[in-house]
N, C-alpha and C positions, 0 to 999 in steps of 0.2 A: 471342230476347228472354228476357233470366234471370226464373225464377220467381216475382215478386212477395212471395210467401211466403213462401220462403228468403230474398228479401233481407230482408224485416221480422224473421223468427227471426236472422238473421244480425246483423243491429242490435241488436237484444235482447242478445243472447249479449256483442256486443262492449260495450254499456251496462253491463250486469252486470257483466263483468268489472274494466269501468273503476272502478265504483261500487263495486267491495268493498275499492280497497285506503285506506289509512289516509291520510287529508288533512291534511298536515303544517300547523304552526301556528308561526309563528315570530312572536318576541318583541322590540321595539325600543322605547329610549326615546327620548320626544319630543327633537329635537336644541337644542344650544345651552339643556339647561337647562329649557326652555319648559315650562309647566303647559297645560292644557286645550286637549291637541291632539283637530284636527277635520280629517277626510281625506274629499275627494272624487276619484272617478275618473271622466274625463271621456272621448267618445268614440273620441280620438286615441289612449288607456292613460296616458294622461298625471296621476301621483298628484297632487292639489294639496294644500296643506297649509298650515291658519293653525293660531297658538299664541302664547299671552301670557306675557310675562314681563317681572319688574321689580313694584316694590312692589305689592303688593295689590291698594290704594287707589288707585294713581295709574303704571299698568306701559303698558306698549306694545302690541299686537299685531304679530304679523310673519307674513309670507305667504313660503311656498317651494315646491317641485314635483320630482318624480322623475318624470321622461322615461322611456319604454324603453329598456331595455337600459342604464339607465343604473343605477349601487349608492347613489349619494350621492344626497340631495336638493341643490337647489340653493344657492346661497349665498343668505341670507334679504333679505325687501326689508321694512320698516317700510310698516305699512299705515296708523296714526294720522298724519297730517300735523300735530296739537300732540300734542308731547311731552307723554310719562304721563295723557292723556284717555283712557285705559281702565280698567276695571274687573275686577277676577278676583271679590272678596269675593262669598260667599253662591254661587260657582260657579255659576251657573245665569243671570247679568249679563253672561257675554261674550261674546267675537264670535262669529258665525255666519256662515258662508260657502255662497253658490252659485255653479255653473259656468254662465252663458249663452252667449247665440249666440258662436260661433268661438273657445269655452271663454274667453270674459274670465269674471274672479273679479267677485263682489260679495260685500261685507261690510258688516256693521251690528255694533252692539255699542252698550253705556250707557257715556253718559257720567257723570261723575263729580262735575261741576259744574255750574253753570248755564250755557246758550246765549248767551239772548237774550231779550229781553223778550215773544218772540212768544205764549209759553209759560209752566206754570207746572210745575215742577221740571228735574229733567235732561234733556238731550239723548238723542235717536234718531239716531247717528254713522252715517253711508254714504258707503263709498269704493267706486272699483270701478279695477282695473287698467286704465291709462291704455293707450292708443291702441299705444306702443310697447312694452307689456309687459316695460318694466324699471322700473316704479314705479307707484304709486296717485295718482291724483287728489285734488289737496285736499277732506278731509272734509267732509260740510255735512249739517245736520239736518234730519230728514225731518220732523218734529212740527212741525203749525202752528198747532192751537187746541187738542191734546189736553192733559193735564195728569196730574199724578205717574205717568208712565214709573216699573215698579218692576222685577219681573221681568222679563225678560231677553226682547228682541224677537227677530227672526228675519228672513230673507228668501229668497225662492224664485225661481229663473230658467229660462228656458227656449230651446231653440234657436232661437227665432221673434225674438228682440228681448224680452220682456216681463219684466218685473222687477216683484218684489212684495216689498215691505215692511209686515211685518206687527208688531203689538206691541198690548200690552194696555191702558186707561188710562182716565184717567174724562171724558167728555163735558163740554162748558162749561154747569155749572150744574149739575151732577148731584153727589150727597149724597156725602161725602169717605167712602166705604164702599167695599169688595169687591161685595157687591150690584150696585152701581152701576155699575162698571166694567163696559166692553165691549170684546170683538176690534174693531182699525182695520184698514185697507187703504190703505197708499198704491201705486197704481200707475205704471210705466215701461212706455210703447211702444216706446219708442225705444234700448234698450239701456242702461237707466241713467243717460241723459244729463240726463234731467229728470222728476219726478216729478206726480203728480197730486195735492191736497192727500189727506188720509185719510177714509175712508168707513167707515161700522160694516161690518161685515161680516155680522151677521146682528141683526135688530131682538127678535130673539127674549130674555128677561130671565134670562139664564143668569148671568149677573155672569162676575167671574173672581178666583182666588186671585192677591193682589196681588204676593206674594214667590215666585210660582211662574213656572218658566220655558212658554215657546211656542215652539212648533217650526212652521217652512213649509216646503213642499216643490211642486215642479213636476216631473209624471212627464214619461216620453218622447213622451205624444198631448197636453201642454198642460196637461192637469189637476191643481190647486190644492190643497192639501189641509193642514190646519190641525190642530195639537195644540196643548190647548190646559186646566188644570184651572177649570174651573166653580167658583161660588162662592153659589148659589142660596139662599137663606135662612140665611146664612151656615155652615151645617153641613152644607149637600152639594155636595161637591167634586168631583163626577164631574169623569175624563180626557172630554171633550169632542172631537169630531172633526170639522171640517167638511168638506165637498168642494166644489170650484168646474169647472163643464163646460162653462163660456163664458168662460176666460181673466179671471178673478177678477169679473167683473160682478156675479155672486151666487153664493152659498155656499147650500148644506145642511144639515144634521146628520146626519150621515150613522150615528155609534155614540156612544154614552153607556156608560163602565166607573164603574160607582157605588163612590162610599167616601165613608162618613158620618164626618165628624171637626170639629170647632170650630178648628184654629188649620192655620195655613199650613204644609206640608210639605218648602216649598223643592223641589217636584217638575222632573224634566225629562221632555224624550220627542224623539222622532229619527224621521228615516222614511230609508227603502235601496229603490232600483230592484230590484224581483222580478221576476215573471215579465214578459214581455211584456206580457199583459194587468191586470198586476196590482203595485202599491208594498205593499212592507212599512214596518208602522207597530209603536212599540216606547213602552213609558209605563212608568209603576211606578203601584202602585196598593197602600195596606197592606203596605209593608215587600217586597212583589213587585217582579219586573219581567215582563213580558209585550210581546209582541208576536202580530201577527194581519198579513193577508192583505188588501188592500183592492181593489177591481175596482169601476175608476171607474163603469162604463160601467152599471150600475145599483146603486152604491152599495152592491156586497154588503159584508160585512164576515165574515171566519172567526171560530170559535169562537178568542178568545185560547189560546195557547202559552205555558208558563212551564217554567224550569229546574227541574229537582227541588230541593228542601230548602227550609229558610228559613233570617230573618235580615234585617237592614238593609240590603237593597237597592238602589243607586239609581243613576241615571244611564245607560240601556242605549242603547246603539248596535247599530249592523247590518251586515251585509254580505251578500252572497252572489254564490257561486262560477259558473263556466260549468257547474257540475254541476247547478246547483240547490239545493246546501247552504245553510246558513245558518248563520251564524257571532252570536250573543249574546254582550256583554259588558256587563260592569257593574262597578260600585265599590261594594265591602263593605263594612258599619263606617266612611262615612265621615260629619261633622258639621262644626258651624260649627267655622271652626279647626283640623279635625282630618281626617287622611289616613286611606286604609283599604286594600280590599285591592282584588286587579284579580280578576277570577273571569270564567269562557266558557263556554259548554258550545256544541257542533256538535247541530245537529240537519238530519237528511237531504232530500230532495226532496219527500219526502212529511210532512214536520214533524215524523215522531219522533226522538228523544234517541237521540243515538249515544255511544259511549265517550270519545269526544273531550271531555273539560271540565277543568277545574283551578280552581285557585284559588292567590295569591300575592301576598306583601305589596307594596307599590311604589307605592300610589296616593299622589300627594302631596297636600299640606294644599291646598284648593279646587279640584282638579282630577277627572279622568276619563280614561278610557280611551277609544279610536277604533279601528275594523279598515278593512282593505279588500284583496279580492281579488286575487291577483294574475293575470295572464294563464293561467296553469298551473295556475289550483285552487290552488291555496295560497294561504293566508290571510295578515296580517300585521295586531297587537297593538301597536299605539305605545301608550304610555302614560307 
């Protein structure tokens, strides 16, 4: 029987050596034109990929997918069933995509106009890839008594069936304020088929920045977990985080990133599968971006990670490699109307900053950049 010892040194040795050579980074732009691409990789390696385009104010979203072993993504399918019901404007309003059970897509995004009279302002849009996965199911709105939907909802799925649509908005009768505003929940048992009406999500008086975006996510054990900027006596905007450990029934507060400011920052935030035991969560905060470590299983949270330097910061996504790496990106210098830069930095297994980063003009007018790993450790940059 071999050595125990030797085999562990022997692993080490073959680690090390894998881990010191340089993790290439390749560069792509979103296809067909599209602004505000958003990539998830699901457990078959299968890339999926939404993206909008067409007017601003009134553009499409479109859903596609890179198979293994495959160069191209696929030919794209429209995922709004009414033409131009999407939004790009203010970036931080469009669609959002997750992978559930037997990797069907769901998608949410704002709409643009008025629904229905069930409601009072725009629509909370969800489709989800139809049974034969060559097209999406007619849209239909998740919002039943909530009112002014402003910054940009989100939705979280998982291999069990359960789908969660989440978004920000003011309760019936509550003061036309940020204050006021609370996180919703509407939940799916059932794979999207049909939803639950929406529930606060925490009764706690956090408020929420009206023009700021939320992010949902559902890890690989079920667990829930909500970004989201606070809006508390209208000048504290902390990133807010919730967790959920019973399949969205209830939520916690799991971290608070404070930043004192008076007007709306148009913020986003993102989360990426980590380790086994643990999702990565990514926010900007003060012109930063930052990401941190989250371990559902007692709500730890790491000291937040940020890239060296400063500057206008905003919109960071995530990925990470079969190594362990960690791939940051974000968009520099960008604003209402106005496009900026794409910028990365790699940071290693153990979160420090390695040589790998850049920065380069390309970001378009309301968009952002996405990564995601590929089978090999190599990264890839749509933007």
């Amino acid at each position: 029987m071999p050595n125990p010892s030797i085999l562990l040194t022997g692993l080490i040795l073959t680690f090390g050596t894998f881990a010191a050579k340089s993790t290439e980074i390749h560069f792509s732009r979103t296809p067909n034109g599209g602004i505000q691409p958003q990539t998830l990789v699901d457990a078959a390696g299968v890339v999926h990929l939404i993206y909008f385009k067409g007017e601003a104010r009134a553009g499409d979203v479109f859903y596609s997918n890179l198979k293994p072993g495959s160069s191209e993504f696929s030919a794209p399918i429209q995922v709004n069933s009414h033409p131009g019901s999407a939004i790009a404007v203010g970036t931080i309003r469009g669609a959002q995509m997750a992978i559930g059970k037997n990797g069907r897509v769901h998608v949410v995004w704002n709409g643009n106009s008025s629904a229905s009279d069930a409601h009072e302002g725009v629509p909370l849009w969800f489709a989800r890839l139809n049974d034969a996965r060559d097209g999406f199911e007619p849209q239909r709105d998740l919002m039943t008594f909530t009112a002014s939907l402003d910054g940009g909802g989100s939705v979280a799925a998982d291999s069990d069936g359960n789908v969660y649509a989440v978004w920000h908005a003011h309760p019936p009768g509550a003061e036309k304020n940020e204050t006021a505003r609370a996180v919703f929940v509407a939940r799916s048992t059932d794979d999207g088929k049909s939803f639950s009406a929406e529930r606060r999500a925490t009764l706690e008086p956090t408020g929420a920045c009206g023009c700021c975006g939320l992010k949902a996510f559902a890890d690989r054990g079920g667990a829930v977990y909500v970004l989201y900027r606070a809006a508390f006596e209208t000048v504290k905007r902390d990133e807010v985080m919730m967790v959920s450990r019973d399949r969205g029934e209830t939520f916690q507060i799991a971290y608070k990133h404070p930043w004192q400011i008076s007007t709306c920052p148009m913020s986003s935030a993102s989360f990426a599968d980590g380790p086994e035991d643990g999702t990565l969560a990514a926010w900007e905060t003060a012109g930063q971006v930052y990401f941190a470590l989250v371990r559902p299983g007692n709500l730890a949270v790491s000291k937040p990670s940020a890239p060296p330097g400063k500057g206008k910061r905003k919109h960071p996504a995530l990925a990470m490699n079969q190594k362990g790496e960690t791939l940051m990106v974000w968009a520099g210098g960008t604003g209402w109307n106005k496009g900026g830069s794409l910028a990365w930095q790699l940071f290693d297994r153990e979160g420090n900053q390695t040589s790998e980063h850049g920065e380069r003009d390309g970001i378009p007018v309301w968009s952002f950049a996405s990564a995601y790993a590929r089978p090999d450790g190599t990264f890839v940059i749509l933007y």
